[in-house]
C-alpha positions in Angstrom: 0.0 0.0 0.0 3.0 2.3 0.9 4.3 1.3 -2.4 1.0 2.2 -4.5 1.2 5.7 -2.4 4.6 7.0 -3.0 3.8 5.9 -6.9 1.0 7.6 -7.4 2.5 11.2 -5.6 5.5 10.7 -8.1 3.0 10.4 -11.2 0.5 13.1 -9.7 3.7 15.5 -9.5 5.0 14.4 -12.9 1.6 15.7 -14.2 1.1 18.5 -12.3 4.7 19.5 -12.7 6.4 18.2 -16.1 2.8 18.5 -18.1 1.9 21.8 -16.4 -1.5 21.0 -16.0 -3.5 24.3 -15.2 -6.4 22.9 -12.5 -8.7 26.1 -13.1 -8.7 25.7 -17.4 -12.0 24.4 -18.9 -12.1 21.7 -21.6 -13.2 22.7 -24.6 -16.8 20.9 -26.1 -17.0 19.8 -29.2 -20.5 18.4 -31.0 -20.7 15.2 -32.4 -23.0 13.5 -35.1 -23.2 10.0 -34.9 -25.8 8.8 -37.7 -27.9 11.8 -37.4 -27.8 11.9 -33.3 -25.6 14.7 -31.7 -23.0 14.4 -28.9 -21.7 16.5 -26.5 -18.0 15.8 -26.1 -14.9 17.3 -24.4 -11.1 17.6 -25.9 -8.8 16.4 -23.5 -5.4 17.5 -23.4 -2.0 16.9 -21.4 -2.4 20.3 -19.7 -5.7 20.3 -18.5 -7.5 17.9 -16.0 -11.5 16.7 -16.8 -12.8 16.6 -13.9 -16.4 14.0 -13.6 -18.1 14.5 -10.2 -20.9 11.2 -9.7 -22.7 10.1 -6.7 -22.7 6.3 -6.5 -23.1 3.6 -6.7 -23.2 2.8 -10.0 -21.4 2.7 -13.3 -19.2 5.4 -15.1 -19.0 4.9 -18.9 -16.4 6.8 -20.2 -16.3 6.9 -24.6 -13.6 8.0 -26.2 -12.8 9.1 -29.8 -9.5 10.1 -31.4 -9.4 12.8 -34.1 -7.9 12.3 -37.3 -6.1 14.7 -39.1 -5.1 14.7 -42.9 -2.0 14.0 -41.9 -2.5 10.9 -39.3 -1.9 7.4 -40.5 -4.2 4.5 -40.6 -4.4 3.8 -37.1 -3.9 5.5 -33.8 -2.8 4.8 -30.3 -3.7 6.5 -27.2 -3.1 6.6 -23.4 -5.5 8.6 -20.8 -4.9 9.0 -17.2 -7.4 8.9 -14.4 -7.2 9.2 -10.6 -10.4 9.0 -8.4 -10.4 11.1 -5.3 -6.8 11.9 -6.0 -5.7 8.4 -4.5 -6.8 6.0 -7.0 -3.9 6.2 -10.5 -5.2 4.3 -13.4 -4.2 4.6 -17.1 -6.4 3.7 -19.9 -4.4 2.4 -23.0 -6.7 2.6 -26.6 -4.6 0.6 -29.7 -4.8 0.5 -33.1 -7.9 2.7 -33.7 -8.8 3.2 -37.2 -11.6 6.0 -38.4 -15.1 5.5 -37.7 -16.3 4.7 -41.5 -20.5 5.2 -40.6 -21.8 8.7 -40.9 -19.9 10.4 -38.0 -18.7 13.8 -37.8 -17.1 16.6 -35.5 -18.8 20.1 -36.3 -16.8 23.0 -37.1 -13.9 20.5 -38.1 -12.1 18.8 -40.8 -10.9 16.1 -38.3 -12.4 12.5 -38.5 -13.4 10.9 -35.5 -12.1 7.1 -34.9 -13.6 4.6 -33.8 -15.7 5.2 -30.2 -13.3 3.1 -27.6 -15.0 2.8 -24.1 -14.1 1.2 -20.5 -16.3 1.7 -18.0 -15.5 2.2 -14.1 -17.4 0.9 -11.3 -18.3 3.6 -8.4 -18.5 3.0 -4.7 -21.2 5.0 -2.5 -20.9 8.4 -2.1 -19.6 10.9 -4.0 -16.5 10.6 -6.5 -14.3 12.6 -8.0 -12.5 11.7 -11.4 -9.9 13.3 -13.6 -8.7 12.5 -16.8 -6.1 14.1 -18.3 -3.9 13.0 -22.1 -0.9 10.8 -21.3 0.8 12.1 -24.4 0.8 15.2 -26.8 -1.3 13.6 -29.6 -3.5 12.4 -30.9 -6.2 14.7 -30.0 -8.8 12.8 -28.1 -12.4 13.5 -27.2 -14.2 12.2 -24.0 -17.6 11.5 -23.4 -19.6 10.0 -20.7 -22.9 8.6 -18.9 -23.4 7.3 -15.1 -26.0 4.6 -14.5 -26.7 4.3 -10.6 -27.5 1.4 -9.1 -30.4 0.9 -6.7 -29.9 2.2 -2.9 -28.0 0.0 -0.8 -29.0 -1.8 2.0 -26.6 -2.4 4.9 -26.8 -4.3 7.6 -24.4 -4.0 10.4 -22.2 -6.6 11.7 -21.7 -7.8 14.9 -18.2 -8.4 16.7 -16.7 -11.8 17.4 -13.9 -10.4 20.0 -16.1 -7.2 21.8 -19.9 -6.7 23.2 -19.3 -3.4 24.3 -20.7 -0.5 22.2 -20.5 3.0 22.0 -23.5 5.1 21.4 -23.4 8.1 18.8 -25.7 10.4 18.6 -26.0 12.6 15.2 -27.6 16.0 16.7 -31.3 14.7 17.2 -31.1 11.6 14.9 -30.9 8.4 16.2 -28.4 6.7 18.1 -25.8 4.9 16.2 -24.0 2.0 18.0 -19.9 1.7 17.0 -17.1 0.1 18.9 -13.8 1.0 20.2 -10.5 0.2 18.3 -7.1 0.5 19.1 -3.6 -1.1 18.1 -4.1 -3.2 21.2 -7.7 -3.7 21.0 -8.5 -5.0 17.2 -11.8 -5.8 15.8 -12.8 -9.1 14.4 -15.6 -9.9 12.0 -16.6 -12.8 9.9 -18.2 -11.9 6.8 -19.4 -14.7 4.4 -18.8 -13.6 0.6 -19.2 -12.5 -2.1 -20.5 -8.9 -0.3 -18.8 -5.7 -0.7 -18.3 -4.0 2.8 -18.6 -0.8 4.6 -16.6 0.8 7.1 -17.4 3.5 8.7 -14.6 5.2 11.3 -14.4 8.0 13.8 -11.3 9.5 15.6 -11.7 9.7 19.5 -10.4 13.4 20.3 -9.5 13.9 24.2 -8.8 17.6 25.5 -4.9 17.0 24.5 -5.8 16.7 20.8 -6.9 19.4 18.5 -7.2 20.2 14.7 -6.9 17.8 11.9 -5.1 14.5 12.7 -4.4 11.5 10.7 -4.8 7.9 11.5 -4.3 4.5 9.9 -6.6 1.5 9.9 -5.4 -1.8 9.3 -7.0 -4.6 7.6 -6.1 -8.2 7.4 -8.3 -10.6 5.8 -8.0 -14.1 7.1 -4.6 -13.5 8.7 -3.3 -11.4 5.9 -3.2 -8.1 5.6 -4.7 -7.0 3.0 -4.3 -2.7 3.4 -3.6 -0.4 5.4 -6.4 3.3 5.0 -4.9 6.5 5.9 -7.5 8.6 7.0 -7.3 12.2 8.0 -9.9 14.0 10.3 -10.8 17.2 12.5 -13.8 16.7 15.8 -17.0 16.9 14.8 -19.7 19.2 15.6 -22.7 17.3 15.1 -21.8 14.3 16.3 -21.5 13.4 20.6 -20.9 10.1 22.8 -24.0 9.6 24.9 -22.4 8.0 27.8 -19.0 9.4 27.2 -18.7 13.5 28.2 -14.3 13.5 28.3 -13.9 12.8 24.1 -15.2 14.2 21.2 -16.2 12.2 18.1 -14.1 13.2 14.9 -15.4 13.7 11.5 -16.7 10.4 9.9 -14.9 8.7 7.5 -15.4 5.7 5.2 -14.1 3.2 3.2 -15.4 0.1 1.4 -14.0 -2.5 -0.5 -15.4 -6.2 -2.0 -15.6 -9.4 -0.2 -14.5 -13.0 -2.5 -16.8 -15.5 -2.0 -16.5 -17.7 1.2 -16.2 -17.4 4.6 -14.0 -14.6 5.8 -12.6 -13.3 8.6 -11.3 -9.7 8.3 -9.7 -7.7 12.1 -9.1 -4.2 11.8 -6.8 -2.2 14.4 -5.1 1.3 14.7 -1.6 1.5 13.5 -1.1 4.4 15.7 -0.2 3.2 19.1 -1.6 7.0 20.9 -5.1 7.0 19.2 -8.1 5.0 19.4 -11.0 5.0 17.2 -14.8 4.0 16.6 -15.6 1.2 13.9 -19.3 0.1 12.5 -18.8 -2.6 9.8 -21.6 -3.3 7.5 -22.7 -5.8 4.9 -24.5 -4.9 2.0 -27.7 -6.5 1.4 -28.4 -8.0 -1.6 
């Protein structure tokens, strides 16, 4: 996980930096007609980041088309970067496109749209934020895209095997939401039977010597394994207090989720920092 982390800051500043990407510049639309139907695309570029807000979950479609010139040859190749939430450093790779030979044209251009290459991204609850950005000069590329959501989850919380002891939250007048306590001495077991998808939900306990934003990291392992380790960062909440509990105050919430293979698992999740504890609710999505 380290690993993946220090990666993905070296590409994010190779972007930022060597491609001198300008955060505040808009992408240009372009109109499309695809056999008599009209599309609203967006150039993308090396210097500029598209930015794709969606609430999930649910399924982001992202089309593609590359622009031919007069000057291009038969086929083109293309690589677009994309990074979810600024953690999350993908790369697309499109080969070999040839031009689109059915009735398809760019208005207010001489270029000839390829062939339509797609991928399609799955989204996790909540909102989501995706930039795409050129990993190369040329060719021009365009960039579409459509969100289906997926129904409202369900989730059921899960109980745990090692601790009967919960702490009651309560959000301003709502009701009262049961977590537990976790520590690096005091680790949280669950068995979860797959495939699910899990989510975790996490809160920061802030005593009178702690103030501001703080970071913390929550450790998986999955069967024995670990599996990741979630670096989450946090201030005290406002709306949220203990019920029973008058000497902390609840941080912000944070969240995670990931999927579950298929099976009987057993995942424990603990504090890596030795000074803090935390609250953790687990749930299981319903099918």
């Amino acid at each position: 996980m380290r690993n993946n982390t220090v990666l993905f800051k070296a590409v994010l500043i190779t972007l930022l930096v060597f491609f001198q990407i300008n955060l505040s510049a808009q992408n240009k639309k372009v109109k499309y007609n695809i056999n008599g139907k009209f599309f609203t695309y967006y150039t993308l570029s090396r210097d500029t980041l598209k930015h794709i807000s969606v609430t999930g979950p649910g399924k982001l479609t992202i089309i593609t088309r590359a622009r031919f010139t007069a000057n291009s040859p038969d086929t083109l190749s293309y690589g677009i970067v994309y990074v979810c939430d600024n953690t999350k450093l993908k790369v697309y790779k499109a080969k070999k496109v040839v031009r689109d030979g059915r009735n398809a044209i760019i208005q207010s251009s001489s270029d000839v749209p390829g062939v339509a290459r797609s991928f399609t991204i799955k989204v996790n609850p909540d909102v989501h934020d995706y930039s795409f950005v050129m990993q190369d000069a040329s060719p021009k590329v365009d960039l579409r895209y459509k969100f289906v959501s997926d129904s409202i989850p369900v989730w059921r919380d899960l109980s745990s095997l090692n601790d009967t002891a919960k702490i009651k939250i309560q959000i301003e007048k709502s009701s009262i939401q049961p977590y537990y306590r976790v520590s690096y001495s005091k680790p949280q077991t669950f068995n979860v039977k797959g495939p699910a998808q899990l989510r975790v939900l996490t809160r920061l306990e802030y005593d009178y010597t702690m103030q501001g934003t703080l970071s913390y990291r929550v450790q998986v392992t999955k069967n024995g394994v670990i599996i990741g380790t979630y670096k989450l960062s946090t201030n005290p909440s406002v709306e949220a207090q203990y019920v029973n509990d008058r000497k902390h105050v609840p941080g912000l919430l944070k969240k995670f989720y990931f999927d579950v293979p298929a099976g009987d698992n057993v995942y424990e999740f603990s504090l890596l920092d030795r000074q803090f504890s935390a609250l953790i609710r687990v749930s299981k999505q319903k099918k």
